[in-house]
C-alpha positions, -999 to +999 in steps of 0.1 A: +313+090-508+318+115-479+301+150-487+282+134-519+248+140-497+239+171-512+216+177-479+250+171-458+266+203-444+299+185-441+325+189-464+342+164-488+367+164-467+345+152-435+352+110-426+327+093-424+311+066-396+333+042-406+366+056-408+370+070-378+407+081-376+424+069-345+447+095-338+458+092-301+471+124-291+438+135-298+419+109-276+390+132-265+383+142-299+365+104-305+359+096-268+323+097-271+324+066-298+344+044-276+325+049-246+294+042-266+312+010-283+324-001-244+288+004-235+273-015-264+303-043-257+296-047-217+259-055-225+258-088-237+285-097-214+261-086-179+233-104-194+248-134-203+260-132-164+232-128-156+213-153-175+244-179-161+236-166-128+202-169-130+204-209-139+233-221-117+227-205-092+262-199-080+262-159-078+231-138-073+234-104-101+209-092-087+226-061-100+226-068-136+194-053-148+197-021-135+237-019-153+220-028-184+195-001-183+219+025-178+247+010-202+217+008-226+210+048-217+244+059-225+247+037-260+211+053-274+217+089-258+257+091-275+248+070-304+224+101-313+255+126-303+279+104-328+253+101-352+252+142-356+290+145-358+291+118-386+261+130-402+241+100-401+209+111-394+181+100-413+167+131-427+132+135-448+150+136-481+118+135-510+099+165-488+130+185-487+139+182-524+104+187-533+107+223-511+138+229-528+127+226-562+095+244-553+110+279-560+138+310-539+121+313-504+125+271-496+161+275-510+175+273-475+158+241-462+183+220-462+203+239-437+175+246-417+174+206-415+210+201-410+207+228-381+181+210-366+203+187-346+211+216-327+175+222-313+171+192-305+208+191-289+195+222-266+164+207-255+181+177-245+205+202-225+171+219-205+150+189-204+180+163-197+192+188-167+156+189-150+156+149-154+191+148-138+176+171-110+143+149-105+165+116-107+186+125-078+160+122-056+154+083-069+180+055-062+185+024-083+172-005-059+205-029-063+232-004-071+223+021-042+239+049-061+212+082-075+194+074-108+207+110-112+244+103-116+234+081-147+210+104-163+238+133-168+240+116-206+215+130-210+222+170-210+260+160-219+245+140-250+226+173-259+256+194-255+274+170-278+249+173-303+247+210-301+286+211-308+288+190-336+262+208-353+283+245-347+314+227-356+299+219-394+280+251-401+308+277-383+335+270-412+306+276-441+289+304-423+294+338-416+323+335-393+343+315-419+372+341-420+381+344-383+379+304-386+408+301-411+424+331-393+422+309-356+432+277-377+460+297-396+471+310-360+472+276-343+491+258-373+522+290-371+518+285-329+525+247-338+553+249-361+571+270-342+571+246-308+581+215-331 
């Protein structure tokens, strides 16, 4: 049940990972799961080219390994990203519930865990921008295109991460008023255009 996780910053009324609502005029909104589910799809399909390929010996994909290590970059580096927005994190349950129960100063653990996304979201960002900037200078042997282009997941994956995090803990934190004002403000500016 959605918002049963009593670790979970997400409220009951958060989906889950598997009901993802496909709401079209709000494609951007779950973009990052379909590119990683077009990722994850196009990877058997290269290999088994290139595995037919490699055996018949009718067309050289020569190309095919280096497409599946980046294809297999983007699924792991937004599959994190997704994993934040939906919450699906494995987190160190038994040692935070242990800190919990352990008395007023470790009441606050679990949000410091359910923050924690977001450090590691803006390392990715610093880190995953000087690996961009290194991987410019490298070229992928058979696609001739910078390593760099392919590594921007990276800091974009981080930025992702960093987001979702914000986006659960701004409607419960201190800023929760000018929230439901901006939300309040958007649904009038709505009903008026319709």
């Amino acid at each position: 049940m959605p918002g049963s996780d009593p670790h979970s910053i997400a409220g009951p009324d958060q989906q889950n990972l598997f009901t993802i609502p496909l709401d079209l005029r709000r494609w951007w909104a779950f973009l990052p799961e379909m590119v990683a589910t077009l990722c994850t799809a196009a990877i058997p399909v290269v290999v088994s080219i290139n595995v037919v390929a490699r055996y018949t010996d009718w067309y050289h994909a020569f190309w095919a390994e280096d497409v599946v290590k980046v294809l297999f970059l983007w699924v792991v580096f937004l599959g994190g990203a997704v994993a934040v927005k939906y919450d699906a994190h494995v987190r160190m349950g038994l040692f935070s519930d242990r800190l919990v129960r352990a008395g007023p100063p470790w009441r606050s653990w679990p949000a410091v865990i359910a923050a924690s996304p977001a450090v590691a979201g803006i390392l990715l960002i610093v880190l995953g921008w000087q690996v961009v900037t290194i991987s410019m200078r490298r070229e992928l042997p058979s696609l001739e295109i910078s390593a760099g282009y392919f590594m921007t997941i990276m800091p974009i994956s981080g930025a992702l991460m960093t987001f979702y995090v914000l986006r659960k803990m701004w409607p419960h934190g201190a800023g929760s008023a000018l929230f439901a004002r901006l939300r309040g403000a958007r649904n009038t500016t709505r009903s008026r255009t319709l």
